[in-house]
N, C-alpha and C positions, 0 to 999 in steps of 0.2 A: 473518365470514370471506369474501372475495372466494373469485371459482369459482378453481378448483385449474386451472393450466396450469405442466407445468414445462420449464426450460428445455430447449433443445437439447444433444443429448450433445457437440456438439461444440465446446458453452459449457461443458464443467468442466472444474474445478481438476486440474494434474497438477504432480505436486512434481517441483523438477531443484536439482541442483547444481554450484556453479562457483567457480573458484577466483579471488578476489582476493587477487594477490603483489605486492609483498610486504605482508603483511599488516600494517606496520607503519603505513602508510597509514590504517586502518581502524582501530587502534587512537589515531594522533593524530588525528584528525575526531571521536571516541568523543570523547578529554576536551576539544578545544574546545565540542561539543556542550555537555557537562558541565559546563563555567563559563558557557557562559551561563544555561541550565537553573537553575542554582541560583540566580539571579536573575531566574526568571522565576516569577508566582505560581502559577502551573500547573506547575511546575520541568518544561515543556520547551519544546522546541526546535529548529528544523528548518534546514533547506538548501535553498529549492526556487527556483532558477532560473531555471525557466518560468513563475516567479508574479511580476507586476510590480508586487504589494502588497507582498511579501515582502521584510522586513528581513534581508539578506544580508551586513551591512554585517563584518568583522571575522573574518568565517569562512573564510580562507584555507588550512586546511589541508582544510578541507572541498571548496573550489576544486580544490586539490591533487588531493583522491580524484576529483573528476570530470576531471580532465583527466587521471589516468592510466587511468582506466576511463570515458570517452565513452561507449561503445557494449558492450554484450555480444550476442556472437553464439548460439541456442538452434535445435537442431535446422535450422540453415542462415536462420533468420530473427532480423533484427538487432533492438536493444531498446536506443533511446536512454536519457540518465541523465535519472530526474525529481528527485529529492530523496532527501537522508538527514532522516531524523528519530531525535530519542533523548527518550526520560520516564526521571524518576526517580523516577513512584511512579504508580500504579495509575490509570490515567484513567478517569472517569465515561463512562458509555456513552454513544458520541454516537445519542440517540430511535430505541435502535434498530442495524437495521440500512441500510445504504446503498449506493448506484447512483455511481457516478462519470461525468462527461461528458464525459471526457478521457482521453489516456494520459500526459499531465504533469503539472496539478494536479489533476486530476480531476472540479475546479470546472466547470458547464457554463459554454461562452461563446457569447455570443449572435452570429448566425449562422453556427456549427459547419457544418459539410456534412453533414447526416443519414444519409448515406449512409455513412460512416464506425464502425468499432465501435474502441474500445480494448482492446489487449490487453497482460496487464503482468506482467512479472516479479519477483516482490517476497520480498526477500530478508530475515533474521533476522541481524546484522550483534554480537550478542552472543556472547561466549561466557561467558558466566553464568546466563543464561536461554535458555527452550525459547521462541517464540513460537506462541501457539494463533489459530486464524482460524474464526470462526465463517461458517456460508457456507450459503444458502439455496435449495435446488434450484427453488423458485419463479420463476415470469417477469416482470420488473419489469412488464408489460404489462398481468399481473392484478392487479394490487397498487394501491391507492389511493397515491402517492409524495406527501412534501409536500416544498417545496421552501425550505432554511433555509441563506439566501445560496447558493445555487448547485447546494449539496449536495444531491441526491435522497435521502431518508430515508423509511425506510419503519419503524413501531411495530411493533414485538415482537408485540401480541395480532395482527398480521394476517398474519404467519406459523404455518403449520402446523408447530410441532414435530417431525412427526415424518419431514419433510424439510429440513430442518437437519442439517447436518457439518459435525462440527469433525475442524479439523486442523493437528497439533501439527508446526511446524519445529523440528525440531533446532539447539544449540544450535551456533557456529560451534567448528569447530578449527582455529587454524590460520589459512591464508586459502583453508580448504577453509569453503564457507557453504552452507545451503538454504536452497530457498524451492519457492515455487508458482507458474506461467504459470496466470493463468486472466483472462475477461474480466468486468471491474467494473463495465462497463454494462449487461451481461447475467444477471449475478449476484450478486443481492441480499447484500452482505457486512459484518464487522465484523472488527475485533480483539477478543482479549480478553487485557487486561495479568497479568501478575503483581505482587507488590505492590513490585518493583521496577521498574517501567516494561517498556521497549521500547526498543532499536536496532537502528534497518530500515534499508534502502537499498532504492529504486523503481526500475523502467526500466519503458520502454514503448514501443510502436510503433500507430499508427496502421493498420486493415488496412478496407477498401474493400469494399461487400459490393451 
């Protein structure tokens, strides 16, 4: 177990709510997800625009959703769109918990400005499931990170359990949704599915430190 350092309090998770109208929007991006999903072996699927590997090709209503929601505004600070993603069945853990290097794919890119932290608002886009988020009061700083394409991943045994929180988004109603601002470079995080997947929607903002 590395030495115990935990993050900064003004690196945690605080949950917010916002409304995307008309909600019908949110529901057609859901089933274009959804066909392709089911043709995918991993039955999912995502949206990510800021990712220039990214197979975006036929997702138009997903388009749609970002172009009528670009931006959401939180506590007076803006929160550009990164991606929707939707599973249709329970995803294997990715090694752990993980560090993002961004506030769009979350992918590190090389030469980032260090100076830089992301911070992201990340939203539960279901309304059939709760989404849970496992989340690690530890500092990526003490943590041995391995790094698996891009992704900073850190293994389960080098977290202390008993700084560890979860925390369960409610499901959407409506095109009333929750979610959580909290920052993913700063703290060590994961999902955790139900055995029906996941429908998220991401934003983020870049903040200077």
């Amino acid at each position: 177990m590395s030495e115990l350092k935990l993050v900064e309090k003004k690196f945690l998770p605080v949950t917010v709510r916002q409304i995307f109208a008309p909600s019908k929007l949110i529901v057609k991006a859901q089933a274009e997800l959804t066909f392709y999903a089911q043709n995918d072996p991993d039955e999912c699927w995502g949206y990510f625009p800021t990712d220039p590997r990214a197979n975006n090709n036929g997702l138009d209503d997903c388009r749609r959703f970002q172009e009528a929601f670009p931006t959401i505004t939180i506590d007076g600070h803006t929160f550009g769109f990164s991606f929707l993603r939707l599973s249709l069945k329970k995803q294997k853990p990715l090694r752990g918990k993980h560090v993002d290097g961004n506030a769009g794919t979350g992918i590190k890119i090389p030469g980032q400005d260090l100076r830089s932290v992301a911070c992201r608002a990340f939203f539960s886009l279901s309304d059939q499931e709760e989404r849970e988020m496992s989340i690690s009061h530890q500092a990526p700083a003490s943590l041995p990170l391995v790094d698996a394409g891009g992704l900073m991943t850190i293994k389960d045994s080098e977290l202390d359990p008993s700084y560890i929180e979860s925390i369960v988004i409610p499901r959407r109603s409506g095109p009333m949704v929750s979610g959580i601002v909290f920052y993913p470079g700063e703290v060590p995080h994961g999902g955790d599915d139900t055995e029906s997947g996941h429908y998220v929607a991401s934003y983020g903002r870049e903040e200077y430190i």
